[in-house]
N, CA, C and O atoms as a DFTB+ gen file, in Angstrom:
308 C
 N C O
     1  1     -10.240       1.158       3.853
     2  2      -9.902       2.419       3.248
     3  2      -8.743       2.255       2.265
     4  3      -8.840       2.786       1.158
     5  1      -7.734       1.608       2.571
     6  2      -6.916       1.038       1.668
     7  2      -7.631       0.320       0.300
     8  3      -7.451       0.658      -0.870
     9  1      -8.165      -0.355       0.615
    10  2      -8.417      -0.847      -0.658
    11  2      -9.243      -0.058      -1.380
    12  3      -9.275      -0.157      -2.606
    13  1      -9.939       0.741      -0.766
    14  2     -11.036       1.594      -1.815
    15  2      -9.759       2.670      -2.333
    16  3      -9.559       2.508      -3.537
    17  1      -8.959       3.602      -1.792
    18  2      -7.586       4.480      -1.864
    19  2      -6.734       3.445      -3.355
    20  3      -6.290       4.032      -4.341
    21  1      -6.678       2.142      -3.225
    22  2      -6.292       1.487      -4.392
    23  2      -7.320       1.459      -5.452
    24  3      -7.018       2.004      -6.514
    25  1      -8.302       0.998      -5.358
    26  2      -9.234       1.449      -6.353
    27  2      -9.108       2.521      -7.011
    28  3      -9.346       2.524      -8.219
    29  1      -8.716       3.623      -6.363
    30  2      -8.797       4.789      -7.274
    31  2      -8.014       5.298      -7.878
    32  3      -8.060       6.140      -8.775
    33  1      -6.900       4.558      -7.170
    34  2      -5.394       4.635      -7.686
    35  2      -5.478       3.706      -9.313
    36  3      -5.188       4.219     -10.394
    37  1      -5.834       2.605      -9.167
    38  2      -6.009       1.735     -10.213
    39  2      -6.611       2.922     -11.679
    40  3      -6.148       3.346     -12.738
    41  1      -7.934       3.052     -10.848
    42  2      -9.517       3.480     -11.637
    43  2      -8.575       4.754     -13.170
    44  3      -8.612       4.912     -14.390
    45  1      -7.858       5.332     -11.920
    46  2      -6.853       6.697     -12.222
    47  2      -5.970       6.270     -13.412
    48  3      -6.030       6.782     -14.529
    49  1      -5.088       5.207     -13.020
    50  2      -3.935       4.872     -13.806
    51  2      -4.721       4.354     -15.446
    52  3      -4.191       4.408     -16.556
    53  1      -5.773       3.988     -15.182
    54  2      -6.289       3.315     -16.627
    55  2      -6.652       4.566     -17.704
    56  3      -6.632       4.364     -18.918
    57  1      -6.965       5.795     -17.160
    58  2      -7.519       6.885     -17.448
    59  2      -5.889       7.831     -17.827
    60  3      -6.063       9.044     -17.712
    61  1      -5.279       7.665     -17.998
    62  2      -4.336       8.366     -18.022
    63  2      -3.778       8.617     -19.675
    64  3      -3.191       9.628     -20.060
    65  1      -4.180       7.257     -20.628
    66  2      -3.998       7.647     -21.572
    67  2      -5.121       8.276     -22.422
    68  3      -4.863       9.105     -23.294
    69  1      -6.460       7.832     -22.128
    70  2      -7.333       9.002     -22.343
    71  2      -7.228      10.461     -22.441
    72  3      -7.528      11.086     -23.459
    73  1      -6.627      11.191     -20.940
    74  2      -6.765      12.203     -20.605
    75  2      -5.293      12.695     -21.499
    76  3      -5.376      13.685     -22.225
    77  1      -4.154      12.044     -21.401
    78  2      -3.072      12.419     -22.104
    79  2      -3.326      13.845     -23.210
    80  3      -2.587      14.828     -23.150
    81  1      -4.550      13.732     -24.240
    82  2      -4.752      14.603     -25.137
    83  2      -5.092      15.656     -24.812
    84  3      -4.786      16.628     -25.503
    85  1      -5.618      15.752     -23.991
    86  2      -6.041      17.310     -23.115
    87  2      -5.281      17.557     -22.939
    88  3      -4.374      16.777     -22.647
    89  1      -5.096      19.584     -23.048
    90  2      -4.029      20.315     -22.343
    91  2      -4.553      21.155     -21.449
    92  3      -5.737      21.463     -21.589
    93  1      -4.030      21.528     -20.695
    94  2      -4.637      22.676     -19.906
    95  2      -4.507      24.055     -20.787
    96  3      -3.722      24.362     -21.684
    97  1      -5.385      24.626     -20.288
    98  2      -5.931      26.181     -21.257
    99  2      -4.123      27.153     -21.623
   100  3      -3.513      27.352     -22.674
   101  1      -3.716      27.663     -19.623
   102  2      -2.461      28.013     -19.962
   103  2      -1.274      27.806     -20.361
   104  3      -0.620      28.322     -21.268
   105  1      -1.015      26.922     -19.534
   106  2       0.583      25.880     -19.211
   107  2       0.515      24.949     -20.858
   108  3       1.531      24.812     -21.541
   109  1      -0.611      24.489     -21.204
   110  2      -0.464      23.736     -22.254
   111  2       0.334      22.334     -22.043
   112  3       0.812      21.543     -22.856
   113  1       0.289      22.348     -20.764
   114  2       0.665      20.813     -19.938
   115  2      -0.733      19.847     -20.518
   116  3      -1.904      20.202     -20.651
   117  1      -0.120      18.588     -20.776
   118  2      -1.093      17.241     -20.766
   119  2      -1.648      17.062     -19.626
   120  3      -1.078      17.244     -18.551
   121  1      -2.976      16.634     -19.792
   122  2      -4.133      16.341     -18.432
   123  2      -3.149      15.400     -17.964
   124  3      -2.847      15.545     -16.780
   125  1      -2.572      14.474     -18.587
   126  2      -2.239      13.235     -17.797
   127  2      -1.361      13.631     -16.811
   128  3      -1.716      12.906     -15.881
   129  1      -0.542      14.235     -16.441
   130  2       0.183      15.496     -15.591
   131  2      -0.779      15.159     -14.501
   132  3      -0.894      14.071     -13.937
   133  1      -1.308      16.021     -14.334
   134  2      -2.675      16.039     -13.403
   135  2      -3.517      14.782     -12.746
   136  3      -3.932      14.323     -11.682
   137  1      -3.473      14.610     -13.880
   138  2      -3.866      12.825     -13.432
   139  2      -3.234      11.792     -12.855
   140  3      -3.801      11.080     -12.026
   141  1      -2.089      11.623     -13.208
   142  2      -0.963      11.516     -12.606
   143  2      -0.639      11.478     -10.654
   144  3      -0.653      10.657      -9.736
   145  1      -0.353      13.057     -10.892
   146  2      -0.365      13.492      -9.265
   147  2      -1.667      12.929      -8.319
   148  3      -1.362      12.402      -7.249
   149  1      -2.996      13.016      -8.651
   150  2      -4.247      12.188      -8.329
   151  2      -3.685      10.908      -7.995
   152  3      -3.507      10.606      -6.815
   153  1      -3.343      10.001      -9.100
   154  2      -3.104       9.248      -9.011
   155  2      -1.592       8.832      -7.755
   156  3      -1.472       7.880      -6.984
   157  1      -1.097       9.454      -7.897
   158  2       0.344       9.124      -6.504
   159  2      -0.187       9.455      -5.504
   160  3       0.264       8.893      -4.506
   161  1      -1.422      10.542      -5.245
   162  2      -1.825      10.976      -4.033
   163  2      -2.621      10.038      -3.571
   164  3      -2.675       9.752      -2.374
   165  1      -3.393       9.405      -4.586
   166  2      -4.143       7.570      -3.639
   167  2      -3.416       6.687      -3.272
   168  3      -3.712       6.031      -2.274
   169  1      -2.076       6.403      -4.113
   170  2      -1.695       5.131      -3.767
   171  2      -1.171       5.909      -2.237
   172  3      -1.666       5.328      -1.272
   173  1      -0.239       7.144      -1.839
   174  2       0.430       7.567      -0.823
   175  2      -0.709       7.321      -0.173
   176  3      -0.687       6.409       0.654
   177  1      -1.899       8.032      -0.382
   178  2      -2.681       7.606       1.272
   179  2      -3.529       6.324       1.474
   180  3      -4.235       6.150       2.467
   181  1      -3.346       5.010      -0.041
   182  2      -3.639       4.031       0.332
   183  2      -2.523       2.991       1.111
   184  3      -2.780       2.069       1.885
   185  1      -0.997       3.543       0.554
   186  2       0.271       3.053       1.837
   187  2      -0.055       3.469       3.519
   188  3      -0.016       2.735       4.506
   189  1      -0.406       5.030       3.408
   190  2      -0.996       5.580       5.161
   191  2      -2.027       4.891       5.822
   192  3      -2.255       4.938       7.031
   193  1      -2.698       4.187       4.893
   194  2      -4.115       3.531       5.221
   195  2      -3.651       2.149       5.850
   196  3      -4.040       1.748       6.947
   197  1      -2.871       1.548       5.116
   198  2      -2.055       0.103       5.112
   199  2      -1.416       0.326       6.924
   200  3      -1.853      -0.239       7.926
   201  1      -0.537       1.107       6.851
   202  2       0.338       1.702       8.188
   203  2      -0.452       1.720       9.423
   204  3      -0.290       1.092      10.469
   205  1      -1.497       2.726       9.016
   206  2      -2.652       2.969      10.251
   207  2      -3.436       1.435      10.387
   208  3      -3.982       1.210      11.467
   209  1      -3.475       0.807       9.750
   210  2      -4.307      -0.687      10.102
   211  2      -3.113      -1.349      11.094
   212  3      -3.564      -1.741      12.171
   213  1      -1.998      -1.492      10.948
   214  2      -1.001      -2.216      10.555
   215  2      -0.866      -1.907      12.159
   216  3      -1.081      -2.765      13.015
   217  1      -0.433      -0.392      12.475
   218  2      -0.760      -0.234      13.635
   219  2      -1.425      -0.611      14.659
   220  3      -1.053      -1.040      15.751
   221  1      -2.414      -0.423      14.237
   222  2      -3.702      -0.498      15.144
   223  2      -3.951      -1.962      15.321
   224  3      -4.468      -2.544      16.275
   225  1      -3.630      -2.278      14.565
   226  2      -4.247      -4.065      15.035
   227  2      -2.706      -5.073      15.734
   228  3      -2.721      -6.208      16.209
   229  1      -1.549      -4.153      15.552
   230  2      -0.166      -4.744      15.876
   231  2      -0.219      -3.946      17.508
   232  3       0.348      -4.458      18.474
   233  1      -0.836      -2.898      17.583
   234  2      -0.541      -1.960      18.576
   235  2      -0.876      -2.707      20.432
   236  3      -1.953      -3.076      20.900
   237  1       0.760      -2.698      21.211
   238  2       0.636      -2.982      22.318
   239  2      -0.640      -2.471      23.339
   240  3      -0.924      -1.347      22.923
   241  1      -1.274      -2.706      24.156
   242  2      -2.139      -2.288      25.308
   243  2      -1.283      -1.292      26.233
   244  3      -0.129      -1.697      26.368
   245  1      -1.498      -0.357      26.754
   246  2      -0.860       0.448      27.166
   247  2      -1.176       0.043      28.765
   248  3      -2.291      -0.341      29.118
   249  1       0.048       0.192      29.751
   250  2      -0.469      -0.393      31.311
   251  2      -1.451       0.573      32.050
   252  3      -1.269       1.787      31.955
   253  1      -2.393       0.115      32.717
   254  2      -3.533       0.911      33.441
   255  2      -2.587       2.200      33.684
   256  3      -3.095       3.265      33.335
   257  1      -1.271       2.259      34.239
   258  2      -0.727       3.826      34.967
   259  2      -0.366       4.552      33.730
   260  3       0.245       5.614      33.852
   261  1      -0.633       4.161      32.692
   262  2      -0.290       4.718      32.016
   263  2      -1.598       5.838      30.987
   264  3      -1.718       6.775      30.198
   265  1      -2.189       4.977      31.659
   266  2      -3.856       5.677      30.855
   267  2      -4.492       6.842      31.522
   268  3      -5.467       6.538      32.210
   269  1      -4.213       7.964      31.491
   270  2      -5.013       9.566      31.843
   271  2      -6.073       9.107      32.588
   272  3      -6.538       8.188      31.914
   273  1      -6.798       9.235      33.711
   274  2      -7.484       9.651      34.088
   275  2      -8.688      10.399      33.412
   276  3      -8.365      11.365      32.721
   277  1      -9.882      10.136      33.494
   278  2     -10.920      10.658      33.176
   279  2     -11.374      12.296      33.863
   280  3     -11.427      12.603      35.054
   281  1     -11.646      13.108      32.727
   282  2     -11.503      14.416      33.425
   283  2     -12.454      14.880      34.006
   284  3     -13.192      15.307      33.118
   285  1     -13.212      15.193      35.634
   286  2     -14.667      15.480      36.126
   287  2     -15.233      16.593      34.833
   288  3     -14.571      17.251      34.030
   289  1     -16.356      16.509      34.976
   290  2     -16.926      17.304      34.430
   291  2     -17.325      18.829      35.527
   292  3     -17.344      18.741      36.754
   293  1     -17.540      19.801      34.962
   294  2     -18.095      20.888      35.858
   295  2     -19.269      21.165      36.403
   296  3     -20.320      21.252      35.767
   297  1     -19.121      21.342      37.808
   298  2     -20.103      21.175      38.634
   299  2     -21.326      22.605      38.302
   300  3     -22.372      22.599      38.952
   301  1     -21.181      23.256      37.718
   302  2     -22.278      24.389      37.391
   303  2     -22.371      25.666      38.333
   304  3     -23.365      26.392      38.341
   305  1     -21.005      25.925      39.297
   306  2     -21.322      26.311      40.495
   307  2     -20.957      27.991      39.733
   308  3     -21.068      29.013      40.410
């Protein structure tokens, strides 16, 4: 997921001087604005992506007393 989250981050950043000429209708802000924020919002959740692996594959085993119990299911009564 990270690496596809970089991909788009990349895909994004190349597109930025393209879009630069566009304004938006009101604000009269540059697309690249916009594009932009897209763009910080992949790389941020391709760093979360990095973290959550990073975790998960670093992450201690937790001791049997420590693991919940399985909850019965209901008897239908």
């Amino acid at each position: 997921m990270a690496g596809l989250y970089g991909a788009l981050a990349v895909a994004t950043f190349r597109m930025l001087e393209i879009v630069h000429d566009e304004k938006s209708p009101i604000l009269q802000l540059p697309g690249s604005i916009t594009y932009a924020c897209v763009m910080s919002g992949m790389a941020l959740l391709a760093v979360l992506a990095l973290q959550s692996a990073w975790q998960a594959w670093f992450a201690q085993p937790r001791p049997a007393h420590e693991v919940e119990p399985p909850v019965p299911a209901p008897t239908g009564k």
